[in-house]
C-alpha positions, 0 to 999 in steps of 0.5 A: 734844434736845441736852439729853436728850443731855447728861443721858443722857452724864451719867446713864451718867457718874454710874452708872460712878463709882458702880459703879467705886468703892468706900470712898465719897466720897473714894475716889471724888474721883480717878475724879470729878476724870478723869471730869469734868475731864480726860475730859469737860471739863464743869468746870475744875480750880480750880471742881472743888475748889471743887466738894468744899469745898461737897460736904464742908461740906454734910450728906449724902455727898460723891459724892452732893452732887456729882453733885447740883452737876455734874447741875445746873450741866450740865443744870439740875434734871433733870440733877441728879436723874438724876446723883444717882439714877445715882451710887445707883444701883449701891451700893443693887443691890449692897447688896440682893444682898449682904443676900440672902445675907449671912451665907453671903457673909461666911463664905467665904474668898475675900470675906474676902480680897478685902475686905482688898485692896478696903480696901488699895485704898481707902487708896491712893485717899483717900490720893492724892486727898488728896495730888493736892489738896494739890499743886494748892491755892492755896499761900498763908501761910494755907491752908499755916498752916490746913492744918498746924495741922489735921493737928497737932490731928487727929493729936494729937486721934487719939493722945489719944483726944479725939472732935473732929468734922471739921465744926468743922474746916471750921467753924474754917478758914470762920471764919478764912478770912473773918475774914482776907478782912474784915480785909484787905478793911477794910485795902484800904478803908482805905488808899484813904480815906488816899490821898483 
């Protein structure tokens, strides 16, 4: 019973981030985070980022993998499959009432208007999620160095017109990442032999 009661909380929980935000997934980092983490309680701070490191590096839309992670860790399989239904859930309704009448819906002023406030709205948002991560990160001399190595090529990339996939981003910084963590674990191990 306490189960059924964990996954319906967490099925009402999804279905309201997914109807209350719109941009996507990384507009959708901010209300996540005060759901997940200062509302409910149901996952730390530090495992939430870590929680968007793996939603971001594996394929399909970030919203979706993490509602798939916390609907698991919470309630097991069925608890990620109705996390993942719910979030869906309000963009497919929405999507198929706006097909049915696309073309008249495009064509008034207003919904022209209030497209460009949502887009407004949606550039705060993945703007502060970024800005909010970036002040709670872990600052050491490589996560600083990654990071602004990865803002330079990216604007550089952008003002060049050179195409550059975010993934080989995330690739790069994995690749560094372990390469700095061996090497330092090697070191340790090293310097444990010499003291024998």
């Amino acid at each position: 019973m306490n189960k059924f009661k964990t996954i319906l909380k967490l099925f009402f929980t999804m279905l309201k981030i997914g109807l209350f935000t719109f941009g996507g997934g990384y507009a959708m980092v901010v209300l996540l985070e005060h759901e997940l983490v200062d509302k409910k309680g149901w996952i730390e701070r530090a495992d939430f980022y870590d929680m968007l490191a793996i939603a971001e590096s594996t394929p399909g839309p970030i919203a979706i993998n993490s509602a798939t992670f916390i609907g698991y860790r919470l309630a097991g399989v069925l608890g990620s499959i109705f996390a993942t239904v719910a979030v869906c859930i309000p963009s497919i309704v929405i999507i198929y009432l706006i097909s049915l009448f696309f073309d008249a819906f495009l064509s008034i002023t207003l919904v022209g208007y209030a497209f460009k406030g949502i887009q407004a709205c949606v550039s705060y948002l993945i703007l502060s999620a970024g800005i909010k991560m970036i002040k709670k990160l872990d600052k050491n001399a490589l996560s600083v160095t990654l990071m602004v190595l990865s803002l330079g090529v990216f604007i550089a990339f952008t003002l060049l017109s050179i195409s550059f996939s975010s993934i080989f981003y995330i690739l790069i910084g994995a690749g560094v990442s372990l390469t700095v963590y061996l090497i330092s674990l090697a070191s340790k191990k090293f310097k444990k032999g010499d003291k024998k």
